[in-house]
mmCIF entry with sequence, helices, sheets and N, C-alpha, C, O atoms, coordinates in Angstrom:
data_MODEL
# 
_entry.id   MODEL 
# 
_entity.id                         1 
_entity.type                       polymer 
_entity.pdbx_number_of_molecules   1 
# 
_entity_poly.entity_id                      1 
_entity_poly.type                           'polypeptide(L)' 
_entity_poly.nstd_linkage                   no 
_entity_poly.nstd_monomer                   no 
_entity_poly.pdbx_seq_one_letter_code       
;(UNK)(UNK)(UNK)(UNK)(UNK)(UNK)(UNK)(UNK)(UNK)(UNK)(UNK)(UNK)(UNK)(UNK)(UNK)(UNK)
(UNK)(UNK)(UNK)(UNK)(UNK)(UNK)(UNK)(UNK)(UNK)(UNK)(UNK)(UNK)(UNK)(UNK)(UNK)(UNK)
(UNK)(UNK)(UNK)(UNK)(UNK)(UNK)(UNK)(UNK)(UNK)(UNK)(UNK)
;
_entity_poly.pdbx_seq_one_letter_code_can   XXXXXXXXXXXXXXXXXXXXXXXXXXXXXXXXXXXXXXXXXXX 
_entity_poly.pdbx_strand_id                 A 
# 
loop_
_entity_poly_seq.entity_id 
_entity_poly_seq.num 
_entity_poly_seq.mon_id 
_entity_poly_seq.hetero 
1 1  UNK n 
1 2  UNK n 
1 3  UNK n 
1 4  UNK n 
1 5  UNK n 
1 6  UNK n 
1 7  UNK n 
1 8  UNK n 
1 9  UNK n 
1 10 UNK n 
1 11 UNK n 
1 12 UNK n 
1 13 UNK n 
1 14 UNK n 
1 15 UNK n 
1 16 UNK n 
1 17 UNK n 
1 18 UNK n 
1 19 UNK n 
1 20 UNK n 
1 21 UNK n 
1 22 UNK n 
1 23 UNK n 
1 24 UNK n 
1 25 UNK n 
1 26 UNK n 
1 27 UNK n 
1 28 UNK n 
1 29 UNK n 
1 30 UNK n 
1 31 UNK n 
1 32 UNK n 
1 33 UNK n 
1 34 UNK n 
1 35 UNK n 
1 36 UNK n 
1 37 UNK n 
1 38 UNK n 
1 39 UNK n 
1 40 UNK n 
1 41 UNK n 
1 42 UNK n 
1 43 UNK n 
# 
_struct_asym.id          A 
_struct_asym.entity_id   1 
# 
_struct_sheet.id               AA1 
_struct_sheet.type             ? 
_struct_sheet.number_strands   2 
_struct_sheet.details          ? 
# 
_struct_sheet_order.sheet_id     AA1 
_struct_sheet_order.range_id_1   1 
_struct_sheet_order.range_id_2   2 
_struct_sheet_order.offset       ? 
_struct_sheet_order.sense        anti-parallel 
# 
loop_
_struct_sheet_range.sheet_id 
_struct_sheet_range.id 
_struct_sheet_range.beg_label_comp_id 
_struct_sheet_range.beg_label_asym_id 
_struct_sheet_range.beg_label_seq_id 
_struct_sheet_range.pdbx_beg_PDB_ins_code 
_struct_sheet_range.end_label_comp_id 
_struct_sheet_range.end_label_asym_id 
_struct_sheet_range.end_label_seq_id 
_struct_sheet_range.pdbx_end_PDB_ins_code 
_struct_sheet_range.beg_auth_comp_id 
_struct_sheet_range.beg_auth_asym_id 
_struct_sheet_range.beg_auth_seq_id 
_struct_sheet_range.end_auth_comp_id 
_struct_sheet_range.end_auth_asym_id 
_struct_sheet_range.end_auth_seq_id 
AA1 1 UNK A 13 ? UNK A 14 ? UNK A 13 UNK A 14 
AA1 2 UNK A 20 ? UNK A 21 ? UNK A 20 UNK A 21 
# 
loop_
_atom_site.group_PDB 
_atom_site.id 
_atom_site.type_symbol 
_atom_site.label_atom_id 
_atom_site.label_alt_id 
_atom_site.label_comp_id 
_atom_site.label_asym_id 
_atom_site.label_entity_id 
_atom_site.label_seq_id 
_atom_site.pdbx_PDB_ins_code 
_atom_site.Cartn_x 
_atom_site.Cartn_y 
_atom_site.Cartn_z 
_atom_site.occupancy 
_atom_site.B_iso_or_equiv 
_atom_site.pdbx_formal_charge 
_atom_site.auth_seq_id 
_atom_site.auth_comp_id 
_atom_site.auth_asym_id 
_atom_site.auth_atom_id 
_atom_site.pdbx_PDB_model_num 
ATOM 1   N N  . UNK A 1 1  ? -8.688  -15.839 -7.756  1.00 0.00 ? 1  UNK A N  1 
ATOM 2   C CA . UNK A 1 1  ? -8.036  -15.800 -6.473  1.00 0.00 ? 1  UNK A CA 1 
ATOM 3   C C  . UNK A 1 1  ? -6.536  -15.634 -6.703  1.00 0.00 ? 1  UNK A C  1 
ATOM 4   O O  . UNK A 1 1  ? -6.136  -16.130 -7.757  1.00 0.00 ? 1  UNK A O  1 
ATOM 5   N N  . UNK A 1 2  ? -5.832  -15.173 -6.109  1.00 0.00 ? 2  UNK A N  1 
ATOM 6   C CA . UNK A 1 2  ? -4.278  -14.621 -6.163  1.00 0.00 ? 2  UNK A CA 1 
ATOM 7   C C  . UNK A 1 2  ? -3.421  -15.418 -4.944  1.00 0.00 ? 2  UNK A C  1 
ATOM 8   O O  . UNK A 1 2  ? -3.681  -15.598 -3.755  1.00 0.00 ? 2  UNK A O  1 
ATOM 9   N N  . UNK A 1 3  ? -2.543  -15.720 -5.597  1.00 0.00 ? 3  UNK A N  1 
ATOM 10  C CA . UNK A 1 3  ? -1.464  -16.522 -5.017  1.00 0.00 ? 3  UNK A CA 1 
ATOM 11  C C  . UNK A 1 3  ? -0.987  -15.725 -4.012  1.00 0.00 ? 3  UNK A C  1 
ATOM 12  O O  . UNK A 1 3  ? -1.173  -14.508 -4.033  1.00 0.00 ? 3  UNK A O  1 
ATOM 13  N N  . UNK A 1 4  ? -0.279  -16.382 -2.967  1.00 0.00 ? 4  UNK A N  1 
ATOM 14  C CA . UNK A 1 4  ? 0.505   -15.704 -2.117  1.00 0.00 ? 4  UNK A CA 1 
ATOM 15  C C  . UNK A 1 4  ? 1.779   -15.225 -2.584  1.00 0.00 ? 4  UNK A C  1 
ATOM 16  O O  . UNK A 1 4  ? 2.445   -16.259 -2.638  1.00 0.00 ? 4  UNK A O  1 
ATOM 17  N N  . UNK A 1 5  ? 2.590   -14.179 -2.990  1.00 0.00 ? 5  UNK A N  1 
ATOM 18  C CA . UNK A 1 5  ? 3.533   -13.228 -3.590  1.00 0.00 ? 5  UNK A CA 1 
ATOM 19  C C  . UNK A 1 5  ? 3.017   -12.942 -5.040  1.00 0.00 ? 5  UNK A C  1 
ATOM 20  O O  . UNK A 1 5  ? 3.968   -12.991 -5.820  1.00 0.00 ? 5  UNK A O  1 
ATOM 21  N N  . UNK A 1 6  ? 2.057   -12.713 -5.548  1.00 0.00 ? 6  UNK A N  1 
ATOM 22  C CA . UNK A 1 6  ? 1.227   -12.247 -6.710  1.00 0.00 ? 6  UNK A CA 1 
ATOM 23  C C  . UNK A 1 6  ? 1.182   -10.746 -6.349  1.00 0.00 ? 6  UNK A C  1 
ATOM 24  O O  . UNK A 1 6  ? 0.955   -10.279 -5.233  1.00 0.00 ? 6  UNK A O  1 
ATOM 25  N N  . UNK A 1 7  ? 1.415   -10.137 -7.380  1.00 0.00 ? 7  UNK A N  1 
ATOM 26  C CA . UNK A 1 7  ? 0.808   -8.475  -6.863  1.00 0.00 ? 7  UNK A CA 1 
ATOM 27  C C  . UNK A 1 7  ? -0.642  -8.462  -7.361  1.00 0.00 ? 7  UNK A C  1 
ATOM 28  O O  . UNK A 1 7  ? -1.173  -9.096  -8.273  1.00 0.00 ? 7  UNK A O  1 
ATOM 29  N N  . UNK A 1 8  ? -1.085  -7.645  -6.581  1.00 0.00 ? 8  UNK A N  1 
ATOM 30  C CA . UNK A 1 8  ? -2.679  -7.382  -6.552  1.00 0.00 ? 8  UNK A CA 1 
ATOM 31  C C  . UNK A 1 8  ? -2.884  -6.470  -8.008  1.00 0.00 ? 8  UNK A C  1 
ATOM 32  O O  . UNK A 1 8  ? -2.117  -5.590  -8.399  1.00 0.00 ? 8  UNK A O  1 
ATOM 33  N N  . UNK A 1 9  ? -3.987  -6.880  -8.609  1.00 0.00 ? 9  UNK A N  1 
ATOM 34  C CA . UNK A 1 9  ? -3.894  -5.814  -10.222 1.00 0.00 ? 9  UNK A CA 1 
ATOM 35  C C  . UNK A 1 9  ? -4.518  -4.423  -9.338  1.00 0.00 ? 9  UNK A C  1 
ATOM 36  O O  . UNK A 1 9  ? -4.905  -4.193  -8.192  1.00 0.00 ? 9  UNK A O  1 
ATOM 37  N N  . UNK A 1 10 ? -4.359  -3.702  -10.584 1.00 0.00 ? 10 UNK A N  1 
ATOM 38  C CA . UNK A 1 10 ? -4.960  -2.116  -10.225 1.00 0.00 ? 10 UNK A CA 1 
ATOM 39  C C  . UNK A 1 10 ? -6.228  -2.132  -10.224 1.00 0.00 ? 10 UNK A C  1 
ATOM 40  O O  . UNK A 1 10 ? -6.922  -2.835  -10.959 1.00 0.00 ? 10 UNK A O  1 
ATOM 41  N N  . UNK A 1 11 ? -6.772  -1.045  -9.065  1.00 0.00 ? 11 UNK A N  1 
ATOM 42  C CA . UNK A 1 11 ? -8.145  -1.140  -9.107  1.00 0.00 ? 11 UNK A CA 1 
ATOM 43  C C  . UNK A 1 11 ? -8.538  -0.141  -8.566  1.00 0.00 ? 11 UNK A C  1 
ATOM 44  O O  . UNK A 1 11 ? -7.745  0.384   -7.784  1.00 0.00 ? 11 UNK A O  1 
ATOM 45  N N  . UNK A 1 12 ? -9.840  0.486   -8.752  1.00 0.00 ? 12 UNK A N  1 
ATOM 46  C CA . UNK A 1 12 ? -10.205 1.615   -7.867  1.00 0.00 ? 12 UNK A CA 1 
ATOM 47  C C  . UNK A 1 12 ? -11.370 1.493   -7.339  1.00 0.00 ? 12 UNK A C  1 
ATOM 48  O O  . UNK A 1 12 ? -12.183 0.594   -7.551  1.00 0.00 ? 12 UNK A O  1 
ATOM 49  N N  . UNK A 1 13 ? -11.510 2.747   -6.373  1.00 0.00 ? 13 UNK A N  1 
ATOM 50  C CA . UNK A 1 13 ? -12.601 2.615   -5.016  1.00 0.00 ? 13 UNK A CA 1 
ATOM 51  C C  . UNK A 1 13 ? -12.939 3.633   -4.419  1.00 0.00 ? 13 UNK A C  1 
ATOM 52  O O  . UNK A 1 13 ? -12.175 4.590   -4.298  1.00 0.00 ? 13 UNK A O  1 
ATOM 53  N N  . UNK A 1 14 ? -13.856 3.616   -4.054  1.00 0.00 ? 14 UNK A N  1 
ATOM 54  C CA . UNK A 1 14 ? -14.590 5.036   -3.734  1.00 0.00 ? 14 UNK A CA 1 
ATOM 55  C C  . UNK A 1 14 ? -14.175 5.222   -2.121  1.00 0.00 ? 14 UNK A C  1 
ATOM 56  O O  . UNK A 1 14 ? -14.027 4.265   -1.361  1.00 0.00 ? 14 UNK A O  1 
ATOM 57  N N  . UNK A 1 15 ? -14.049 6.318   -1.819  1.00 0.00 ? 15 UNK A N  1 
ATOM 58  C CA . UNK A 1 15 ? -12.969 6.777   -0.527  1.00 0.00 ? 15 UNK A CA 1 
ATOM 59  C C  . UNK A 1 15 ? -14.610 7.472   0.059   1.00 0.00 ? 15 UNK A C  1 
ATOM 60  O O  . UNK A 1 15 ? -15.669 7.835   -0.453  1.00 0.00 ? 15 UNK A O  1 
ATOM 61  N N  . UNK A 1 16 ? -13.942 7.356   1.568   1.00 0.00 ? 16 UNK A N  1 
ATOM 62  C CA . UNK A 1 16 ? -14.979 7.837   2.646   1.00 0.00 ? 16 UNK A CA 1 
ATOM 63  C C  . UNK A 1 16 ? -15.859 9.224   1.904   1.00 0.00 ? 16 UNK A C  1 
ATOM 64  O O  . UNK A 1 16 ? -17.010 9.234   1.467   1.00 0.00 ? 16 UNK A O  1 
ATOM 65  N N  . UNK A 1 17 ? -14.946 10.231  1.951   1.00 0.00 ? 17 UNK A N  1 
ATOM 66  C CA . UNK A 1 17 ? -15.106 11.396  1.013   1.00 0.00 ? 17 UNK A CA 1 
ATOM 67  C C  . UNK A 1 17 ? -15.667 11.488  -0.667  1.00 0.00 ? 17 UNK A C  1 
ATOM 68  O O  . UNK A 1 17 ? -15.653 12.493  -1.379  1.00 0.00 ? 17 UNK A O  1 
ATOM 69  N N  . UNK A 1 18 ? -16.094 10.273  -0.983  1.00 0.00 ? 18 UNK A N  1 
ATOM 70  C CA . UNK A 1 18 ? -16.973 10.282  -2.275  1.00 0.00 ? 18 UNK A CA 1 
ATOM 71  C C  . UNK A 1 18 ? -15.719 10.229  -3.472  1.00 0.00 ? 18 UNK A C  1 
ATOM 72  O O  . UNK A 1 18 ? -16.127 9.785   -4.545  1.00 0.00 ? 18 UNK A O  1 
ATOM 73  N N  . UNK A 1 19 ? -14.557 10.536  -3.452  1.00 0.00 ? 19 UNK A N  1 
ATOM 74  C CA . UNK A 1 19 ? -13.609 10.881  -4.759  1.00 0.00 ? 19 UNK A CA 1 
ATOM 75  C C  . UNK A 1 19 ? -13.149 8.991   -4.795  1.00 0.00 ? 19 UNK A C  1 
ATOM 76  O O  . UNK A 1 19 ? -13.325 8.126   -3.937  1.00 0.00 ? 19 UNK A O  1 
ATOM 77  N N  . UNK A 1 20 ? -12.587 8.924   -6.033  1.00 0.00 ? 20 UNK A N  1 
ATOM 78  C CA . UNK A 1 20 ? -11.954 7.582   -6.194  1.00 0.00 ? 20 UNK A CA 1 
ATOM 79  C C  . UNK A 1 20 ? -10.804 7.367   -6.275  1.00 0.00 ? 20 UNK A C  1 
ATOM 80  O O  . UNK A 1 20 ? -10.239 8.040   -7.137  1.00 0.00 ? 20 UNK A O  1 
ATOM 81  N N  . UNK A 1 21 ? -10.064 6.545   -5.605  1.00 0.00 ? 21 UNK A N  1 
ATOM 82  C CA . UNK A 1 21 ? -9.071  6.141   -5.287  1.00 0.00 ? 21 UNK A CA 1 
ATOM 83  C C  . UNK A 1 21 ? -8.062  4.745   -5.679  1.00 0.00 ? 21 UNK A C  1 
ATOM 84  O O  . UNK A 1 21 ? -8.705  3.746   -5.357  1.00 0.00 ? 21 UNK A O  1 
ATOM 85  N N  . UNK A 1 22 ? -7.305  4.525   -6.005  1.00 0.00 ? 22 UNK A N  1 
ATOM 86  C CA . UNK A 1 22 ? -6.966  3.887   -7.218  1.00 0.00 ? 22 UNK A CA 1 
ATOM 87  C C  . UNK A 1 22 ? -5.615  2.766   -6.253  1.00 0.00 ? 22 UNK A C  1 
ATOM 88  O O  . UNK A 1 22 ? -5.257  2.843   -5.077  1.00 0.00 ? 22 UNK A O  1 
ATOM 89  N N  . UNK A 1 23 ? -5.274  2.040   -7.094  1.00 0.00 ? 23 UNK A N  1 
ATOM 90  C CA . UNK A 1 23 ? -3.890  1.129   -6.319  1.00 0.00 ? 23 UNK A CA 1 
ATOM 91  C C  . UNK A 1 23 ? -2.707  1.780   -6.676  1.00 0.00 ? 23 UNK A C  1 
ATOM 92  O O  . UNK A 1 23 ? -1.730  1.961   -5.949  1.00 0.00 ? 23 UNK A O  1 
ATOM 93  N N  . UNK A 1 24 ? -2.866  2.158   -7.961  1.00 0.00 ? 24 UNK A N  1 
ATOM 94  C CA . UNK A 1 24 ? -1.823  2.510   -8.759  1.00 0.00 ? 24 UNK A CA 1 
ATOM 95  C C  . UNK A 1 24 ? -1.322  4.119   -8.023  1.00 0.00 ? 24 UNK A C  1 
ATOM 96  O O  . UNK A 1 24 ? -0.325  4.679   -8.479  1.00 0.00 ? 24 UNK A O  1 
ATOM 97  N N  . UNK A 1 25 ? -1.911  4.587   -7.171  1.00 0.00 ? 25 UNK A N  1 
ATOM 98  C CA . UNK A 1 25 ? -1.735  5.883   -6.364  1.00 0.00 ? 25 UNK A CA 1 
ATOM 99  C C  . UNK A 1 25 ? -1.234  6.005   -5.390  1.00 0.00 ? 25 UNK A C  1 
ATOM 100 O O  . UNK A 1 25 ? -0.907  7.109   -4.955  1.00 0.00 ? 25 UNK A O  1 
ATOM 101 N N  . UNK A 1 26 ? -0.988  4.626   -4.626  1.00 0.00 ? 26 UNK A N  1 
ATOM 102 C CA . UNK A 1 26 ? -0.632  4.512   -3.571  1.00 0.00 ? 26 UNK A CA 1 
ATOM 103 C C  . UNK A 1 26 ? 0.426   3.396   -3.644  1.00 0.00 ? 26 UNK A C  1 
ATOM 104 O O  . UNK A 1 26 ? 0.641   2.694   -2.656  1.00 0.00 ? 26 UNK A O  1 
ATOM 105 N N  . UNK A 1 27 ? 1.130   3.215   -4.873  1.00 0.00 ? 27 UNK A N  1 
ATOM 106 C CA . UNK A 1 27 ? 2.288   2.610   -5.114  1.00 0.00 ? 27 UNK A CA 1 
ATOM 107 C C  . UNK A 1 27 ? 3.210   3.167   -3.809  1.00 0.00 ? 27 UNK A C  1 
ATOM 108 O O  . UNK A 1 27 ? 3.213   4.287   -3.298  1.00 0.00 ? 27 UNK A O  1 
ATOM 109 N N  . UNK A 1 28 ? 3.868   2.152   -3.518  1.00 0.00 ? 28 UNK A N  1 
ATOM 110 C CA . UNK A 1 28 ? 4.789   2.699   -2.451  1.00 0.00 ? 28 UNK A CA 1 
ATOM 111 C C  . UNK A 1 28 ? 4.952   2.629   -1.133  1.00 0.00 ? 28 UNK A C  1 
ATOM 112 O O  . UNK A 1 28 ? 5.857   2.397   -0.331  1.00 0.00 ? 28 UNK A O  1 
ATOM 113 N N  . UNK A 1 29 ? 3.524   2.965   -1.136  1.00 0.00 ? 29 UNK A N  1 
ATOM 114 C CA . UNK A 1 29 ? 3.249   3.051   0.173   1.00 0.00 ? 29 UNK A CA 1 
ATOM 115 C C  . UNK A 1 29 ? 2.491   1.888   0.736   1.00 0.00 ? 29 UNK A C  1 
ATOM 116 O O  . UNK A 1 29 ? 1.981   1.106   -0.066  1.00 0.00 ? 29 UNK A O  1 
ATOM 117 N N  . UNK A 1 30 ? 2.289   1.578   2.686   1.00 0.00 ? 30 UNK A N  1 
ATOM 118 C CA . UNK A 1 30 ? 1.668   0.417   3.325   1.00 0.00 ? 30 UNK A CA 1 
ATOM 119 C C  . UNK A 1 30 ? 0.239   0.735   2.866   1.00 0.00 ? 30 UNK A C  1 
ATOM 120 O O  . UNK A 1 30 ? -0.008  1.923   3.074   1.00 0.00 ? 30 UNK A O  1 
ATOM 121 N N  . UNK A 1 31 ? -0.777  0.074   2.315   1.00 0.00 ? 31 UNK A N  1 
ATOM 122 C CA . UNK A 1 31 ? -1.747  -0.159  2.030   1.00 0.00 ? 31 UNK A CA 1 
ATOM 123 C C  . UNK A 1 31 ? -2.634  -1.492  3.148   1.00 0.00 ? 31 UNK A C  1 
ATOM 124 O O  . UNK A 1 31 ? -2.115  -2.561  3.468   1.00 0.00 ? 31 UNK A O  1 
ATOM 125 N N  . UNK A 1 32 ? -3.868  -1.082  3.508   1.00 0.00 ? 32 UNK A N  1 
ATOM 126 C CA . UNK A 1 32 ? -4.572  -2.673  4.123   1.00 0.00 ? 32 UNK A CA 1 
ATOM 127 C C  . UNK A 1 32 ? -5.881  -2.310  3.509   1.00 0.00 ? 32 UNK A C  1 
ATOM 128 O O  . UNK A 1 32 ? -6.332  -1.193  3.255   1.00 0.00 ? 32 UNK A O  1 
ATOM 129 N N  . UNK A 1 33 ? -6.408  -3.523  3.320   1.00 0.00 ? 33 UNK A N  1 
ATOM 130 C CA . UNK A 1 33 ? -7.395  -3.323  2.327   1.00 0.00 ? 33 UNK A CA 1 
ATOM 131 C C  . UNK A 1 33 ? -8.375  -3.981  3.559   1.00 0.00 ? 33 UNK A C  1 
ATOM 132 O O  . UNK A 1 33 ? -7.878  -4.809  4.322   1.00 0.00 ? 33 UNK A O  1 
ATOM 133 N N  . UNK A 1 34 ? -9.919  -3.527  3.717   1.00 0.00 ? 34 UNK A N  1 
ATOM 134 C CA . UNK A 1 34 ? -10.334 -3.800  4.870   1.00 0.00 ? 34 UNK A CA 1 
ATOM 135 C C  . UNK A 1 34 ? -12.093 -4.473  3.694   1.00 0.00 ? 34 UNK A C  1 
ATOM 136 O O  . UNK A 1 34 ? -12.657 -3.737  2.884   1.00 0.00 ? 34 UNK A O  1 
ATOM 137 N N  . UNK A 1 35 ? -12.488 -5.813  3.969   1.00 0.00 ? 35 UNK A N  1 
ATOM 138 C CA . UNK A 1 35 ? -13.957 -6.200  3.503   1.00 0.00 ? 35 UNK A CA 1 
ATOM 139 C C  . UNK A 1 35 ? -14.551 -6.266  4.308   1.00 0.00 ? 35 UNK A C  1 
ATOM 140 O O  . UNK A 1 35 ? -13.976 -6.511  5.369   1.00 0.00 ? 35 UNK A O  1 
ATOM 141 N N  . UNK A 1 36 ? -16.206 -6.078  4.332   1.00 0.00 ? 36 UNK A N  1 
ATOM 142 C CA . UNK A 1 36 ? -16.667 -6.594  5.008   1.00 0.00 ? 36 UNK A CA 1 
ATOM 143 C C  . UNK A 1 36 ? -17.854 -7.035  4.180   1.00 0.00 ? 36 UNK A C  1 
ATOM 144 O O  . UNK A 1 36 ? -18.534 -6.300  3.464   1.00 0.00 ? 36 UNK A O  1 
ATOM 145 N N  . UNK A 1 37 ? -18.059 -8.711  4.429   1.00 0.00 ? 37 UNK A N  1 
ATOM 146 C CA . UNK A 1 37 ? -18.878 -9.258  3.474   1.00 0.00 ? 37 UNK A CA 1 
ATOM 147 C C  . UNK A 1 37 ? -19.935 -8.579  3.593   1.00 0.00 ? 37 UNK A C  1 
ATOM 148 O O  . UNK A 1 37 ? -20.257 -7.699  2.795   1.00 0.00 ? 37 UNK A O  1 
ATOM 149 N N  . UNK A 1 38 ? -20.706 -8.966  4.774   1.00 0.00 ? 38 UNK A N  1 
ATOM 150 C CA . UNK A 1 38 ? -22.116 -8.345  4.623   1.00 0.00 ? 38 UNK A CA 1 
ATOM 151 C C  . UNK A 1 38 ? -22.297 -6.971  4.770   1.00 0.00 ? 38 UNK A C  1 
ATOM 152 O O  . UNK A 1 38 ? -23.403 -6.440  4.666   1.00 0.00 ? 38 UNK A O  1 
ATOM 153 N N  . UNK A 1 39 ? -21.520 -6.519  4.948   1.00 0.00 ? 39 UNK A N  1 
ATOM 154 C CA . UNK A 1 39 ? -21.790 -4.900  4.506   1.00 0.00 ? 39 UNK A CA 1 
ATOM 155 C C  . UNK A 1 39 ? -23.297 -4.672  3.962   1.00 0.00 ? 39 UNK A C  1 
ATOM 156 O O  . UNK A 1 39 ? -23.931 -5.639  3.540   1.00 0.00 ? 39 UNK A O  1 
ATOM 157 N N  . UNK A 1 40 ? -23.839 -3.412  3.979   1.00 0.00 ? 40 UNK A N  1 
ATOM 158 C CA . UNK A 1 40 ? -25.255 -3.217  3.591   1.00 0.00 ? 40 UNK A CA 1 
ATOM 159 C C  . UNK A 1 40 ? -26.424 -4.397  2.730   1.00 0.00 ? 40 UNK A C  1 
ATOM 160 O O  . UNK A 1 40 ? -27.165 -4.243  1.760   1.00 0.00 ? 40 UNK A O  1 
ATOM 161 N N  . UNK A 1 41 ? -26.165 -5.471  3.547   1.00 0.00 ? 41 UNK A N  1 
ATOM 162 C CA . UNK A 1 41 ? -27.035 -6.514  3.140   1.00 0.00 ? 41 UNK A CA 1 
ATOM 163 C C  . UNK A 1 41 ? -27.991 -7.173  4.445   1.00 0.00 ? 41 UNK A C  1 
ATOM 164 O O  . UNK A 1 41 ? -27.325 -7.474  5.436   1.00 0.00 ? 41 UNK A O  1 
ATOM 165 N N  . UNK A 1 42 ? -29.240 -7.380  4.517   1.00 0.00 ? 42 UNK A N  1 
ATOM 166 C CA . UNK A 1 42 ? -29.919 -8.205  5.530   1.00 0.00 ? 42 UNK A CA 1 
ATOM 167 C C  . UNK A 1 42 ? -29.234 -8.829  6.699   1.00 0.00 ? 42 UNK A C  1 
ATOM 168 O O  . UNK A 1 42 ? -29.373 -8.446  7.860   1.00 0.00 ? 42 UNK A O  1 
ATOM 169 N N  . UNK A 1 43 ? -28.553 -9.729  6.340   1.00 0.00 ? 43 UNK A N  1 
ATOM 170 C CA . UNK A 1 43 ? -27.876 -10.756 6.562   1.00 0.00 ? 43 UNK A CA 1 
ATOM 171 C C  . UNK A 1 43 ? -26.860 -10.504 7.848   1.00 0.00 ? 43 UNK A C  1 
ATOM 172 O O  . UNK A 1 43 ? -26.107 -11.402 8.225   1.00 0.00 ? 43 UNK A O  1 
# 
């Protein structure tokens, strides 16, 4: 878990469009990172 003023490490993620997308790419710029737990699960 990450502290509050910690930078987030680099990481990547698969974009609507299938290509992957990285942190380190979007240095700079406003970023929001959106979860959703249950996402494709039963539940």
């Amino acid at each position: 878990m990450l502290e509050v003023g910690t930078q987030a490490p680099d990481f990547s993620v698969a974009a609507h469009d299938g290509s992957t997308v990285t942190l380190a790419e979007l240095r700079g710029k406003k970023v929001v990172l959106w979860f959703y737990p249950k996402a494709n699960t039963g539940g």
